[in-house]
C-alpha positions in Angstrom: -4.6 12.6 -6.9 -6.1 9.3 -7.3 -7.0 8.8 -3.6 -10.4 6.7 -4.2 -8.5 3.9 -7.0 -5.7 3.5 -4.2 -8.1 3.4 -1.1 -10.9 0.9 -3.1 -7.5 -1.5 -4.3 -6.5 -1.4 -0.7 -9.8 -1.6 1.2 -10.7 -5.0 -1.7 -7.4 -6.8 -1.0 -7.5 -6.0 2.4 -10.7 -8.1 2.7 -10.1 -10.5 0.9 -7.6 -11.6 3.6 -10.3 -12.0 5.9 -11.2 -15.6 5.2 -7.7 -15.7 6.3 -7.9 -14.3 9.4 -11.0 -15.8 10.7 -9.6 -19.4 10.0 -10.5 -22.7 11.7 -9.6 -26.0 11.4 -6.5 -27.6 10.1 -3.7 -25.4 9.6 -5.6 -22.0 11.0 -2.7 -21.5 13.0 -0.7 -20.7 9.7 -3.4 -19.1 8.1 -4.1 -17.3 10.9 -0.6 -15.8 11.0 -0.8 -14.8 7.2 -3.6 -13.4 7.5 -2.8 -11.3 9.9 0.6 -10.1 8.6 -1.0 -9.2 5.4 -4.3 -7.5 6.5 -2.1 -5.6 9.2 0.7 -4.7 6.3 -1.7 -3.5 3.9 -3.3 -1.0 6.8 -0.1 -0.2 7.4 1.5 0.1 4.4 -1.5 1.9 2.0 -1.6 4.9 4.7 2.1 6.1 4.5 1.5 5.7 0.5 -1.3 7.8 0.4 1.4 10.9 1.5 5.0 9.8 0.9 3.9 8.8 -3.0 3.0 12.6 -4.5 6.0 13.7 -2.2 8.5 11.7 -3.6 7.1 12.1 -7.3 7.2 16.0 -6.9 10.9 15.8 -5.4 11.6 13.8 -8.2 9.7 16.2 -11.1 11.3 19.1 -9.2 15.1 17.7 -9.8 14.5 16.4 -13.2 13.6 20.2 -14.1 16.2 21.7 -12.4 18.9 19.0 -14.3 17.3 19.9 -17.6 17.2 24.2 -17.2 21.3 23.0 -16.3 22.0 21.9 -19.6 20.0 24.3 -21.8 
């Protein structure tokens, strides 16, 4: 599995947002709320992916084999 690519993609993004989050002056209300949509999404979202991804792809290999032995 290609945990470290996925984790190092996240973790980079992820702080890039920072800037974002720790905004002041005009408009760091908006940039604020971005931020923090983002930064919390990306926690969020890479976490589930880590698991659900290899599940779905070997659900997905799985039927694709079982379709093909089928029609031979």
């Amino acid at each position: 599995m290609r945990l470290r690519p996925i984790l190092m993609t996240s973790l980079a993004f992820t702080l890039g947002v920072v800037p974002l989050l720790i905004a002041s002056g005009a408009s760091a209300e908006t940039q604020h709320a971005i931020g923090t949509s983002v930064f919390d999404g990306m926690i969020i979202g890479t976490i589930p992916a880590i698991f659900f991804v290899p599940v779905f792809y070997f659900n997905v290999i799985t039927m694709v084999e079982k379709i093909t032995r089928k029609k031979t």
